[in-house]
C-alpha positions as MATLAB code, in Angstrom:
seq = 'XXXXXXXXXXXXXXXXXXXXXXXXXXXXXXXXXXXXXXXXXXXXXXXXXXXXXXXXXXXXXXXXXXXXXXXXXXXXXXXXXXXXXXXXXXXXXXXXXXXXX';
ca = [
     145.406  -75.477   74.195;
     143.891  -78.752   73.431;
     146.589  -81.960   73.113;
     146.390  -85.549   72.570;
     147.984  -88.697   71.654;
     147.802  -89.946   67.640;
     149.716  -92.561   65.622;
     152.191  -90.185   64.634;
     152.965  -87.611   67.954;
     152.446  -88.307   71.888;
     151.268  -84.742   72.278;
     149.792  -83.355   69.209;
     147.919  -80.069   68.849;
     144.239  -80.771   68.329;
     143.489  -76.744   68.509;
     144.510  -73.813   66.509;
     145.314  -70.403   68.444;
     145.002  -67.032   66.999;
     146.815  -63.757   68.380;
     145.882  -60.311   66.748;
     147.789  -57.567   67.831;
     147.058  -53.686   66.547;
     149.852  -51.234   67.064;
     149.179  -47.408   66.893;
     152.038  -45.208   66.950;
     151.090  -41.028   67.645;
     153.445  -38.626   67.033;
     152.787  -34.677   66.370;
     154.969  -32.825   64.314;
     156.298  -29.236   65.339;
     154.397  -26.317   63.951;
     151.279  -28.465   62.445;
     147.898  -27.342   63.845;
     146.457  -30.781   62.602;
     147.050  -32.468   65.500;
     148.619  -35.611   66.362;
     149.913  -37.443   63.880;
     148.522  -41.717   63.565;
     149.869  -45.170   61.987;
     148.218  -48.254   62.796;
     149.284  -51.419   62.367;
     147.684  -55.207   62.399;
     149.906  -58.467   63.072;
     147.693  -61.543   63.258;
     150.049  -64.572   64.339;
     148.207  -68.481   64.071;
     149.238  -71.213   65.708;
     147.467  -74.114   63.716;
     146.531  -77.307   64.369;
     149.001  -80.169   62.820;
     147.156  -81.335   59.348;
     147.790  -85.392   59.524;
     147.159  -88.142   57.521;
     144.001  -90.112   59.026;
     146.175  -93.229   58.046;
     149.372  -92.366   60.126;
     147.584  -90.230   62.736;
     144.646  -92.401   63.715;
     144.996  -95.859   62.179;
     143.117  -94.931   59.106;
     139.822  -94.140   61.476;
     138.177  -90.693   60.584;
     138.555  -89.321   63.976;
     136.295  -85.775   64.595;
     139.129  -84.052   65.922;
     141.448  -85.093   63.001;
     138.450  -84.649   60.422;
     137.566  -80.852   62.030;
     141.678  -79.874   62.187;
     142.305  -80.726   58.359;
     138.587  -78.918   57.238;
     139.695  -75.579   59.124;
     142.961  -76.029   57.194;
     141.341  -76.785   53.773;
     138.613  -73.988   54.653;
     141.932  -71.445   55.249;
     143.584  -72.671   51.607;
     140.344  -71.650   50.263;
     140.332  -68.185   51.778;
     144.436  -67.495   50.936;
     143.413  -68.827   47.263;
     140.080  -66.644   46.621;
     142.127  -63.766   48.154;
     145.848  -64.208   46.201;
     143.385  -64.532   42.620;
     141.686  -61.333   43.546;
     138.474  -62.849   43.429;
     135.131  -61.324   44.840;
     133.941  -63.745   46.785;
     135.771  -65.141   49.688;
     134.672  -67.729   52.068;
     135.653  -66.775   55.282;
     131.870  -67.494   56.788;
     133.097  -71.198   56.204;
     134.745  -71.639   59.170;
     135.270  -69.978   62.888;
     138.670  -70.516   62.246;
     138.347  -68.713   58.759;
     135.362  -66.543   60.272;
     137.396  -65.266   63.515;
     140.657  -64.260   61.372;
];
């Protein structure tokens, strides 16, 4: 985990963290020759990167680290929009962030 020092925090987060955890449960069910029984399940938990104002963060300079945090966050809104609409194309090469999730 990456920190540093802006205008607005001592320690702010200047990385985002992603945690993906798949569950399977088995179970088999007396008198069925089908075999075990399977449910899967996916919880993806994100730990993002503070979105601040370049003005109050960084003293109005357009910092990289500030710049790349708020343009994964943008590139995520995109994805949750495209996604919620039901559209066909969703962006989520646009990003690692995006990409990775």
């Amino acid at each position: 985990r990456a920190t540093a020092a802006t205008g607005v925090h001592d320690a702010s987060s200047r990385s985002h963290a992603v945690l993906i955890l798949d569950v399977e449960r088995r179970w088999c069910v007396a008198g069925d020759t089908d075999g075990p029984r399977a449910r899967v399940a996916s919880l993806t938990l994100c730990d993002l990167a503070g979105s601040e104002t370049m003005e109050r963060a960084h003293d109005g300079l357009k910092e990289a680290a500030g710049v790349a945090t708020n343009l994964d966050l943008h590139h995520l809104c995109r994805v949750l929009a495209a996604r919620a609409s039901g559209d066909p194309h969703v962006p989520f090469r646009d990003s690692a962030l995006t990409w990775l999730l």
